[in-house]
C-alpha positions in Angstrom: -77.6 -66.7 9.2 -81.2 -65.8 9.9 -81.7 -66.7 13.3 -78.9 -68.7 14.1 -81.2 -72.0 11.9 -78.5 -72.8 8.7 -77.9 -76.0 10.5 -79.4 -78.1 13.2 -79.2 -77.8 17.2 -77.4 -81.2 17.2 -74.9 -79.9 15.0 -74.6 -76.8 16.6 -74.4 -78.4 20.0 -71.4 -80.6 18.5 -69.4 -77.2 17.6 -69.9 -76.1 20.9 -68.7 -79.1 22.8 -65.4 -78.0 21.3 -65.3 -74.7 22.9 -64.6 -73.3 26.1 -67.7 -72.4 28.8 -65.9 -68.9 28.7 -67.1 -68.3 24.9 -69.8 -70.8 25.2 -71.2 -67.6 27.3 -71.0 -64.8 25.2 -72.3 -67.6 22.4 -75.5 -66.7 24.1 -75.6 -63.3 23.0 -76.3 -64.2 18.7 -79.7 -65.3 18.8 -82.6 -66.7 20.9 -82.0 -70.2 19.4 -78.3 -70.0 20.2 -79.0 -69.2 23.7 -81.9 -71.9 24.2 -80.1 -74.5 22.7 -76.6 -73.6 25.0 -79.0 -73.8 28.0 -80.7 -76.8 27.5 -77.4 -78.3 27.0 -75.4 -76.9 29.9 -78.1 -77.1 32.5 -76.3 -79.8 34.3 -72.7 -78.1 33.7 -74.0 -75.1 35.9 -74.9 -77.1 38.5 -72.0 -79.2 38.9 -70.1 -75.6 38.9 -72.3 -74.5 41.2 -71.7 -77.7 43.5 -67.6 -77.4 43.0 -67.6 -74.1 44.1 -65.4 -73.6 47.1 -65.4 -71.2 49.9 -62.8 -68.8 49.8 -61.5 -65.8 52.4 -58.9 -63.3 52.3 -57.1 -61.9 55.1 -53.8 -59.0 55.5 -51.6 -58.2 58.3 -49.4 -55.6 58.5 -45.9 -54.9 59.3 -43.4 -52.3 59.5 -46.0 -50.1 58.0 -46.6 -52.4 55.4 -49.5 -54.8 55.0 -50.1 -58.4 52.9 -52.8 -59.7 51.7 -53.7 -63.2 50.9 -56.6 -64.8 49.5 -57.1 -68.8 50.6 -59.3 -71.5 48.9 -61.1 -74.0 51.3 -60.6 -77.5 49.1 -62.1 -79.9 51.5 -64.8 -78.9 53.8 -64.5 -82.5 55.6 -60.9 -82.4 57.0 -60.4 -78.4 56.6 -57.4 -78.5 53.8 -56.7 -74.9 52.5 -54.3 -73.3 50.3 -53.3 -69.7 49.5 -54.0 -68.7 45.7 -52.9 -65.2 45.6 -50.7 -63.1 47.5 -50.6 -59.2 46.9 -46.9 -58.6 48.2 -46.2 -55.6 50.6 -48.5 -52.3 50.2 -49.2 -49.1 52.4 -50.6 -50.0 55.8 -53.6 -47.4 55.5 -56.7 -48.8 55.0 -54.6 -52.4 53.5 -56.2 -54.3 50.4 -60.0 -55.7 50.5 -61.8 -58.0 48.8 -65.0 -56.5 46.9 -66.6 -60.1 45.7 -65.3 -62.6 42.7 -67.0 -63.7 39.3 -66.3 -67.1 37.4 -62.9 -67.2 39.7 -61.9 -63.8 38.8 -61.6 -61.5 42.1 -61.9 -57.7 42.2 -60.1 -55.9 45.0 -60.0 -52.4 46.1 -56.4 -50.7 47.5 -57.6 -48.1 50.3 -55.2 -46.3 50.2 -55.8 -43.7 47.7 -59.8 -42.0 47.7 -61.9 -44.2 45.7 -59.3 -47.2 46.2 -57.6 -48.5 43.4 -59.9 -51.4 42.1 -58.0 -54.8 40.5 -59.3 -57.9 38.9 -57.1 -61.1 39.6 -57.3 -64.1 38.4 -55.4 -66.5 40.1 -55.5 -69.3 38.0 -54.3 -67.4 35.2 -52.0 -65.1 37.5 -53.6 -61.9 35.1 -54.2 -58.6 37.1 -56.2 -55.7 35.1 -56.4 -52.1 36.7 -59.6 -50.5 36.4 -60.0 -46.6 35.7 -60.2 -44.8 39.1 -63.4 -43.2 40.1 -63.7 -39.6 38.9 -62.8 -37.4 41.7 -64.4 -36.8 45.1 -63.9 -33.7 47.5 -64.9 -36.1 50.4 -63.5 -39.5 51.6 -65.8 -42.0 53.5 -63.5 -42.7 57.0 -64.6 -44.4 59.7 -63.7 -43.2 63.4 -60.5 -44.6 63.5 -59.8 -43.1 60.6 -59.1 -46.1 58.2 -60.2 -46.2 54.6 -63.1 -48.8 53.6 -63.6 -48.4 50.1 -64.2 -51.7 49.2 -67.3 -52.0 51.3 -68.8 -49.6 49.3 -68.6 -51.4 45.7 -70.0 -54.4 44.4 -68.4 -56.9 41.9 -71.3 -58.4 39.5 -71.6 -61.0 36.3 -74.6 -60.4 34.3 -75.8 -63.6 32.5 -78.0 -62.2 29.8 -74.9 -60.3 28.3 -72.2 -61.6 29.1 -70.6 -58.3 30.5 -69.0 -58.0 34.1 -69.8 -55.0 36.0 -68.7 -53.2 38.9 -70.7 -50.8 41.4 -70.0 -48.2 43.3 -72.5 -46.5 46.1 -71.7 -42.9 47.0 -72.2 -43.1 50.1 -69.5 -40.8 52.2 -70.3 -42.0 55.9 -71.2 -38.6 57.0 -74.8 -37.9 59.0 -77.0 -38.4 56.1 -75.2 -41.0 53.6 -77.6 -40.5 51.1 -77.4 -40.8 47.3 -79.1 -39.9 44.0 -76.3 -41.3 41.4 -74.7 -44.8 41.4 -71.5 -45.4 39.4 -71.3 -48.6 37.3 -68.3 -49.4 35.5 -68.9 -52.4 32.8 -65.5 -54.1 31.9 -63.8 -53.5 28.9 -65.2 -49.8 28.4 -63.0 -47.0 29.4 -64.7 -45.3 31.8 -67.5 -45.4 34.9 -71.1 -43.9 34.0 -73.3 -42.1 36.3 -76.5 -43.7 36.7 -79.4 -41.2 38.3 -81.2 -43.1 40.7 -84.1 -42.4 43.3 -82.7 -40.1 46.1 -81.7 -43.4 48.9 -79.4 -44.3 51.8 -77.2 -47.1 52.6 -76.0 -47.8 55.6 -72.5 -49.5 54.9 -73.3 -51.4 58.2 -75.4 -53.1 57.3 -73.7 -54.4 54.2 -73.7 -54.7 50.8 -74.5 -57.7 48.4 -75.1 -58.9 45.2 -76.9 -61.6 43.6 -76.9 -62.2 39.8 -77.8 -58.5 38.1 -79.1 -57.2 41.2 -77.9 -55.1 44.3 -78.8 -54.8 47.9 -78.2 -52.2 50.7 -80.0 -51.1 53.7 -81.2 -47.9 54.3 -80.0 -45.3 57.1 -82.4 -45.0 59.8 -85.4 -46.2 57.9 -83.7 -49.9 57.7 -85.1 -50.8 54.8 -83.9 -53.2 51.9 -83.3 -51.4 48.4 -82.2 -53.3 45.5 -80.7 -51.7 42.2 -81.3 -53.8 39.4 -78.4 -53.4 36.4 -80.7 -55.2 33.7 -83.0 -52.1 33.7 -81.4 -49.8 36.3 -84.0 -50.0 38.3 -84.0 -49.1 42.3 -87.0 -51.1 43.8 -87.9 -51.0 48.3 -87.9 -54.4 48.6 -89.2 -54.7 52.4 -88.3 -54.0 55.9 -85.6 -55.7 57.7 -87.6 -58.6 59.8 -86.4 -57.1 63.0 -85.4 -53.8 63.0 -81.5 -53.0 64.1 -81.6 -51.2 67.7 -79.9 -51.4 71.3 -78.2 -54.8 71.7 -78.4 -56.1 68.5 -77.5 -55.2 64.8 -78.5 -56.8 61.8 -76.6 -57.6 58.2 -76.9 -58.6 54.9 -76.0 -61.7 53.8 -76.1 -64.4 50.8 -77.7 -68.0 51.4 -77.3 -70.4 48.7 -78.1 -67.8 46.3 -80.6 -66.1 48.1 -80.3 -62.7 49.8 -80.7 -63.1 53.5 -79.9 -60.9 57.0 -78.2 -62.2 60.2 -79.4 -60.5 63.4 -77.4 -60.7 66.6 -78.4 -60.3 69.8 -74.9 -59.7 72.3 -75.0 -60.6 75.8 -71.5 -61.1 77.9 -71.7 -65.2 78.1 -73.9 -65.6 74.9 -74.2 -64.5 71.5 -78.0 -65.6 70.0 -77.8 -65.5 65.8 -80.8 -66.0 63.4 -80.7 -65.5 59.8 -83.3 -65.1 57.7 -84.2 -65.2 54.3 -86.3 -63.2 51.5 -88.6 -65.6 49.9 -91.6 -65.0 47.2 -91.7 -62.5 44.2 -92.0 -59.0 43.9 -94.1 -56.9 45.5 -95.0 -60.3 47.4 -91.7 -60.8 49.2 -91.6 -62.3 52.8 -88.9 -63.1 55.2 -88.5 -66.8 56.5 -86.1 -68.2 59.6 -83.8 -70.2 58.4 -80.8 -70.7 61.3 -80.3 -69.9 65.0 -77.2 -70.0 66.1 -76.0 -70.0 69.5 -72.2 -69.0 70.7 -71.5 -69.8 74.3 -67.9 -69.2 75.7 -66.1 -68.8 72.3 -65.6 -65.8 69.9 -67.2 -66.3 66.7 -69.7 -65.0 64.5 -71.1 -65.9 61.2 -68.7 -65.5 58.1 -69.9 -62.8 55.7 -71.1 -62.3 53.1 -71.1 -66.0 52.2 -71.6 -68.3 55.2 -73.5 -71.5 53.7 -71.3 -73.9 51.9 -73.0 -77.6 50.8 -73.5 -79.1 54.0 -71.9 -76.2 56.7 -72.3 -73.7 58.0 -68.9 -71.2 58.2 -68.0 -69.3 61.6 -64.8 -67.1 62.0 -63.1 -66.7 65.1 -59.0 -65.2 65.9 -57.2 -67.1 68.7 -55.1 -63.4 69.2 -55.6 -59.8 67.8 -53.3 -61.0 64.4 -54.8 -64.7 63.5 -58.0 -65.4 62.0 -59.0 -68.3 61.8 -62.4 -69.8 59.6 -64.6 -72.8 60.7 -67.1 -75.2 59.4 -70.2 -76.4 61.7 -72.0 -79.2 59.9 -75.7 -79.5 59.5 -77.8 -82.5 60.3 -80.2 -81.9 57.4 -78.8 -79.3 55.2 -81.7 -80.2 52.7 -84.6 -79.6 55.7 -87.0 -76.7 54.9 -87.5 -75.5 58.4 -85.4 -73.6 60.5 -81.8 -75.4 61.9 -80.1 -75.0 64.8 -75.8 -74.7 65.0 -74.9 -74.8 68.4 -71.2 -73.4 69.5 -69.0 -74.0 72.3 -65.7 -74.4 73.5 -66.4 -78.7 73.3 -68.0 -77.8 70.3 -65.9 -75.1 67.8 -66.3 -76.8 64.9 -63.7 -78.0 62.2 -60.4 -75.6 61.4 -61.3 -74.9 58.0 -58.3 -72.2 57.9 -56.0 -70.6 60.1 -54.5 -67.5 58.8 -52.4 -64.3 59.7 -54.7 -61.2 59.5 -57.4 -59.3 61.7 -60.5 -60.9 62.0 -62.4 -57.5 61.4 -61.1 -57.5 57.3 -61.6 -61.4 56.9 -64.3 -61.9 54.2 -65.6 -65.2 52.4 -67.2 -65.9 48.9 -67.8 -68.6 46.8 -65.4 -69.1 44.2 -65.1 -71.3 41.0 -61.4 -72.1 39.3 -61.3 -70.9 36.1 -59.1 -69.6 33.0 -61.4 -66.3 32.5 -59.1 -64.3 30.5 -58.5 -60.5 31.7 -56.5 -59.2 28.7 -59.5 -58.9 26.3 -60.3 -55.9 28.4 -57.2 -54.4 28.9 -58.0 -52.1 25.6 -60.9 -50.3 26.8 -62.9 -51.7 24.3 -66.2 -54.1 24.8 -65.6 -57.0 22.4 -68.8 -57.7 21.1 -69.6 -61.5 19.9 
């Protein structure tokens, strides 16, 4: 078939109508005029996926030495009805389970236990779990000073639309004094092992978090503060700007994702209030700018954003714990979600917001993402082979 044109798009469009999204997607990969003719034609079905996507956190407690974690899905923003999806059963208490980020509903978790973690893709609809190869081997562990294993803050979980191909990325960072880098790991499921990628000597401070957005990754830097990005189209490490207030005494600033967009909350702590604004990295490269976008205010309650994903439709999500073993997630509704400008969420004790969920687990591990229902399959992977379309 030279270039995909034996027949026309309107038939082709009528074969694809039977099919799945899942193989709709790697459809994309024959030919130009398979992939133009799929995206003209599914426009609107990403964006009604995009608008069903719900928010969705996982938290673990632990007992008798033991810990449980639990993923929840937030179906109705409005009255706060939630529902567990995933349950990992008891595992070793050190360093528990966390959750690196999900992909068309598929989540990837790490197990801390062991150096490296052990990394998992669940999908909960389909109730498939695939193991990933461990990380070749490391004489040092990342640790922080209580001595608890975080290796799932230093990975990112990422879908790469152009391919079709999932991928998963691991910073080398170790925690020490200098946390720098010159090698990134990427692992791209369905192969059998991770590849080195050289990169430009960098640090990341784990701090200040680390996020993804389509093909592309963001840190901070240590000391410098800094945004990097690492780009897995063309492996390609880019300084994308300075932080628009640079972390010091009394405050600390963090990545975070906004509708899409890569943004940073900074916090200013004081004993009765807690003053948040987040901003957001507008413009294109070597053009980029950062714009206001929220201040949020937290008077005489204990909350803080959600991270990494706090912005849901019209709210914005807060999590709080009513004791040292319940966390518990909340939605603050915006005026004028659509406004341009910079809004306001005000929080109090009259004023908390609606219970969105109310969960076992420390606040300190509770994470939120956006996540999409879906019958992704996990066993075409399980050979070690890409399947090519």
């Amino acid at each position: 078939m030279e270039g995909g044109r034996d027949f026309s798009t309107d038939v082709l469009i009528q074969i694809l109508q039977r099919l799945t999204p899942i193989p709709r997607r790697r459809l994309r990969l024959v030919c130009r005029h398979w992939r133009d003719a799929i995206d003209d034609a599914y426009a609107g079905d990403r964006e009604a996926r995009n608008r069903a996507a719900k928010p969705l956190f996982l938290s673990y407690i632990n007992n008798a030495g033991h810990c449980t974690a639990r993923a929840y899905v937030v179906d109705d923003l409005a009255d706060g009805s939630f529902r567990g999806v995933w349950n990992s059963g008891a595992v070793p208490h050190h360093g528990g389970i966390g959750i690196i980020g999900t992909c068309n509903g598929i989540l990837c978790l790490s197990e801390n236990l062991n150096p490296g973690g052990a990394v998992t893709l669940v999908n909960p609809a389909t109730d498939e779990t695939l193991a990933v190869p461990p990380l070749p081997y490391f004489s040092r562990q990342p640790r922080y000073g209580t001595g608890i294993h975080r290796w799932h803050e230093l990975y990112s979980f990422m879908y790469l639309h152009m391919t079709g191909h999932y991928k998963i990325v691991h910073i080398p960072c170790y925690l020490d004094r200098t946390c720098e880098f010159d090698t990134v790991q990427v692992f791209t499921l369905g192969e059998a092992s991770w590849m080195d990628v050289p990169v430009p000597r960098s640090s990341c401070d784990i701090g200040g978090g680390l996020v993804s957005i389509s093909s592309v990754l963001y840190w901070v830097t240590k000391s410098t503060e800094k945004v990097m990005s690492f780009d897995l189209e063309d492996e390609r490490v880019t300084n994308i700007n300075s932080l628009p207030v640079p972390a010091g005494s009394g405050y600390s600033c963090r990545l975070t994702v906004l509708r899409g967009a890569l943004g940073v909350d900074i916090r200013v702590r004081s004993p009765t209030l807690e003053k948040i604004e987040v901003w957001i990295l507008e413009g294109r490269r070597e053009e980029y700018s950062w714009s206001r976008r929220y201040n949020v205010q937290v008077h005489e309650v204990q909350q803080e954003l959600a991270q990494p994903h706090f912005a849901h439709g019209e709210y914005v999500l807060t999590q709080g714990s009513s004791d040292r073993h319940n966390c518990i997630l909340y939605g603050h509704k915006l005026s004028d979600p659509s406004r341009l400008q910079c809004s306001d969420v005000r929080i109090s004790k009259k004023k908390q917001g609606t219970v969105l969920g109310n969960a076992e687990g420390y606040l300190h591990h509770m994470r939120t993402f956006s996540y999409i229902e879906t019958a992704e399959p996990l066993f075409i992977y399980s050979s070690g082979e890409r399947r090519n379309t």
